[in-house]
C-alpha positions in Angstrom: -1.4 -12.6 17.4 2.5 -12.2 16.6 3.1 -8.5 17.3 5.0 -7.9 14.3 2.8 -9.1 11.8 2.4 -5.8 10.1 5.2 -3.7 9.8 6.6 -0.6 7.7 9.9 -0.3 5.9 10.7 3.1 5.3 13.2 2.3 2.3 14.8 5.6 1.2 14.5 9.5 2.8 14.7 11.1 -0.7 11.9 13.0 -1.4 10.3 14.9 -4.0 7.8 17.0 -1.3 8.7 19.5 1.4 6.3 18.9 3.8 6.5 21.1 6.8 5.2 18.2 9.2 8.0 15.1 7.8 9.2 13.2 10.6 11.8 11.3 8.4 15.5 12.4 9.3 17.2 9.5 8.2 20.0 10.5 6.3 20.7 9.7 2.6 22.1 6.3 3.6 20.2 3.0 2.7 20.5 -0.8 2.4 21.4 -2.9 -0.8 18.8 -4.0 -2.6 19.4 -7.0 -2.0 20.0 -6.6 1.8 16.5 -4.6 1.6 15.5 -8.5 0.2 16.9 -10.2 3.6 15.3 -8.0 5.9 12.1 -8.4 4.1 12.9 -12.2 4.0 13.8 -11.7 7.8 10.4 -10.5 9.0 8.4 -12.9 7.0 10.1 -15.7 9.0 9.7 -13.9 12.4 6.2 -13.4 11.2 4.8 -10.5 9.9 2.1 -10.6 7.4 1.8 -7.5 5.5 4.4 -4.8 4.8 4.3 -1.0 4.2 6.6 0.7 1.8 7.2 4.0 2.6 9.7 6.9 2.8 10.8 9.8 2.0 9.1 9.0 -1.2 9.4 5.3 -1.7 8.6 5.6 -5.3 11.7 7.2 -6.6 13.3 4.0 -5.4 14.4 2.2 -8.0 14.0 -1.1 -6.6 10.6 -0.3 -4.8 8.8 -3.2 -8.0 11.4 -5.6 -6.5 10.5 -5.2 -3.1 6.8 -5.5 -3.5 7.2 -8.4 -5.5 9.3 -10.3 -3.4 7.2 -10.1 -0.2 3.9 -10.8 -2.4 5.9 -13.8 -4.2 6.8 -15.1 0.3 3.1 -14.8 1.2 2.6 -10.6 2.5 0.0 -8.5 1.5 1.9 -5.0 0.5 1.2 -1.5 0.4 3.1 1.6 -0.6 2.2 4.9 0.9 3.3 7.8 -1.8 2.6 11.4 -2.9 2.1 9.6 -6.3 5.6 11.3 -8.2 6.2 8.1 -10.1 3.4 5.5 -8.9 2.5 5.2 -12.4 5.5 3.8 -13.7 5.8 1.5 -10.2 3.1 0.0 -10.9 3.5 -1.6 -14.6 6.2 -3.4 -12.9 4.1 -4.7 -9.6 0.8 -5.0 -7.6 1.0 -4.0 -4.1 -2.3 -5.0 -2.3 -2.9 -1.3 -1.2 -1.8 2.2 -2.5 -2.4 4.8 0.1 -2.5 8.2 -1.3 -1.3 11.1 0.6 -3.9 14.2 0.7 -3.9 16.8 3.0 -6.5 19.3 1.4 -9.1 19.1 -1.5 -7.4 23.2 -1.9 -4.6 23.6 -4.2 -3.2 26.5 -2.5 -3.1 24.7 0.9 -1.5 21.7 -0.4 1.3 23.6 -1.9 1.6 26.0 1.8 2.0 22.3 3.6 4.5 21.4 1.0 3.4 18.5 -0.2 1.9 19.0 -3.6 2.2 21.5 -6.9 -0.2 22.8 -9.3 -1.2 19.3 -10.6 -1.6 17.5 -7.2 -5.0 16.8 -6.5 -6.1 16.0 -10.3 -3.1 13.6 -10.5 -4.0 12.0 -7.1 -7.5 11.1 -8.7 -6.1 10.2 -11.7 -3.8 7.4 -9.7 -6.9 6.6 -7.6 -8.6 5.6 -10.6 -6.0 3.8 -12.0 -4.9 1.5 -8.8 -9.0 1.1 -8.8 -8.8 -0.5 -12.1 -5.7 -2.9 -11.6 -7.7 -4.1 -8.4 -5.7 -2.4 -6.3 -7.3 -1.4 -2.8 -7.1 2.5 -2.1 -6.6 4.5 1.4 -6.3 7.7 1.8 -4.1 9.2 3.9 -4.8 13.1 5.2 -2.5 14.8 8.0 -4.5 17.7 10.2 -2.8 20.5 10.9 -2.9 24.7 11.7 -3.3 25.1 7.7 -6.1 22.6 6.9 -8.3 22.5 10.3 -11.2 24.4 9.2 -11.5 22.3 6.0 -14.3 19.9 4.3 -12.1 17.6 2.4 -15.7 15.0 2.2 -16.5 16.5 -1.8 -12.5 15.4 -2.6 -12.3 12.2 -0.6 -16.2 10.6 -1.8 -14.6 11.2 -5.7 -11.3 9.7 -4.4 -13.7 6.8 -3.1 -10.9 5.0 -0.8 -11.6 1.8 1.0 -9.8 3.4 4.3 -9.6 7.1 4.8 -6.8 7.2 7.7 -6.7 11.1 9.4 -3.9 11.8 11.3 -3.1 14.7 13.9 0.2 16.1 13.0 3.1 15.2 14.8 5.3 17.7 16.4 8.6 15.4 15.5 10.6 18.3 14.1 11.1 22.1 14.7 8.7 23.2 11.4 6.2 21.1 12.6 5.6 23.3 15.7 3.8 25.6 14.2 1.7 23.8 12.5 0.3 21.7 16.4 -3.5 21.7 16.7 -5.1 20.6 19.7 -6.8 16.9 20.4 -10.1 19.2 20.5 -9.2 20.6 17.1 -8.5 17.4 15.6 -11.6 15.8 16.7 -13.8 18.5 15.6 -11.9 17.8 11.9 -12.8 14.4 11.6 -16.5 15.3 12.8 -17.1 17.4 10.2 -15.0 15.1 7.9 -17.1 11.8 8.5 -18.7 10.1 5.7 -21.0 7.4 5.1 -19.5 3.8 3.6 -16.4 4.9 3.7 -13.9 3.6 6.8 -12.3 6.5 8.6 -9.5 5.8 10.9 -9.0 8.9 13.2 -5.5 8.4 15.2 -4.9 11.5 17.2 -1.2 11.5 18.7 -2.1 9.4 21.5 -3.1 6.4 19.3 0.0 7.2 16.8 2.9 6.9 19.9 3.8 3.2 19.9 1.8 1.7 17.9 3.4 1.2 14.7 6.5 -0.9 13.8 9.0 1.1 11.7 12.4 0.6 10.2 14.4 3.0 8.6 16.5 2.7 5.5 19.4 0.9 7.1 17.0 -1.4 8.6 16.9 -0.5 12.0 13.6 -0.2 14.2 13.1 2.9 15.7 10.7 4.6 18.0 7.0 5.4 16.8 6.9 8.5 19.0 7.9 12.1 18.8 11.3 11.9 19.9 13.6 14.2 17.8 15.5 12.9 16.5 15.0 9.3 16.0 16.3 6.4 18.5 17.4 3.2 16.6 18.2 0.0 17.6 21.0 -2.3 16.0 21.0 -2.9 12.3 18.3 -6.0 11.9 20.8 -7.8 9.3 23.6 -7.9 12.6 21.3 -9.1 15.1 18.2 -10.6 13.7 15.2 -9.5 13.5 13.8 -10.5 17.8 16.9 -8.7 19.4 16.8 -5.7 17.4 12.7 -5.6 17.7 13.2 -5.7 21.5 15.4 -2.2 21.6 12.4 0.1 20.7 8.9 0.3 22.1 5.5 -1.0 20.7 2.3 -1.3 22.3 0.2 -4.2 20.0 -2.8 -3.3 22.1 -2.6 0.2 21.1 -2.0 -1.1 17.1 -5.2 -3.0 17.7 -7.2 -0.4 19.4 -6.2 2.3 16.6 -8.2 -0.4 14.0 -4.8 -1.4 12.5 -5.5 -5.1 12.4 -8.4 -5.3 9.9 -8.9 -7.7 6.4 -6.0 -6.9 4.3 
């Protein structure tokens, strides 16, 4: 299988959250859109199949409908992974194949000590997951473990949530606030243990499985390490050197990708 048939494009670094454990330090820099449209043209031909938006917060793009509509109208199944700030409006203009939600605690008080949500976060996360649900829109959650949620039983939250993939990640140490929120792989383990639920598919990726195994580009559209090097290390801008050259300059293990469960029926 072509190793970069699934790839994510990180289109903007502007954000609406604060999350203590971000590892995008892109800069406020971006493409065109319509240079966004070449790279995502690029890819296709060099063939990847399905294509992650993501950010920052790739829904206060403004041409985030454009993108996902392109690569559906070339043939990619598309997905947009958001803390939901404007998913509502994105979506009366496009269908992306998969939403994934971001969710790190069924606990309003520890969403808002992470960073990532305010008063209104968890009811408005349901309220999108019912909405994608009705548009036919396939659902993931996606929960990062860390010091402040570790103890938790998010299963109540996530069974209403009712996501098709439920991905749990073990926070990354790729910036200096993130230290001190480091659990151990024990920890992490013993998180998704107590986390595990019936019919729904859990993809536990501790840092081990997370370290070269996914294909990123930044918003200049340049791949860069999937690691915790801090700060990032990119290779040459995809539009000056195509898509081959530029993928060669960073490292990617497609066994890993496959062993992680990130090759499944889009």
């Amino acid at each position: 299988m072509n190793p970069l048939t699934s790839v994510n494009f990180y289109i903007t670094s502007e954000c609406d959250s604060k999350c203590k454990f971000c590892f995008s330090n892109h800069g406020k820099k971006r493409l065109t859109r319509n240079n966004a449209i070449r790279v995502i043209d690029m890819l296709r031909k060099n063939g990847t199949q399905k294509i992650t938006f993501g950010g920052g917060e790739p829904t206060l793009h403004e041409s985030l409908p454009d993108f996902v509509n392109h690569a559906n109208s070339i043939g990619m199944k598309t997905a947009i992974v958001t803390n939901g700030s404007k998913l509502n409006e994105v979506i009366q203009f496009c269908k992306p194949s998969w939403v994934a939600l971001s969710l790190d605690s069924g606990c309003r008080a520890t969403q808002i000590l992470i960073g990532r949500g305010k008063a209104n976060y968890i009811s408005r996360t349901i309220n999108l997951a019912d909405k994608c649900r009705s548009l036919g829109i396939k659902l993931k959650v996606n929960t990062v473990v860390c010091s402040y949620n570790i103890k938790e039983d998010m299963t109540s939250i996530v069974k209403r949530i009712a996501p098709n993939r439920w991905k749990i990640f073990q926070v990354l140490p790729t910036n200096p606030s993130a230290r001190p929120l480091e659990i151990t792989k024990n920890q992490f383990s013993k998180f998704v243990k107590r986390n595990t639920i019936k019919d729904i598919t859990i993809i536990p990726e501790d840092i081990n499985a997370m370290c070269q195994s996914y294909i990123l580009i930044d918003p200049l559209g340049r791949f860069y390490h999937s690691d915790i090097r801090w700060p990032h290390e990119y290779s040459q801008p995809i539009l000056s050197v195509g898509v081959i050259k530029a993928f060669r300059q960073v490292s990617f293990d497609f066994n890993k990708l496959k062993e992680r469960g990130g090759i499944y029926e889009w």
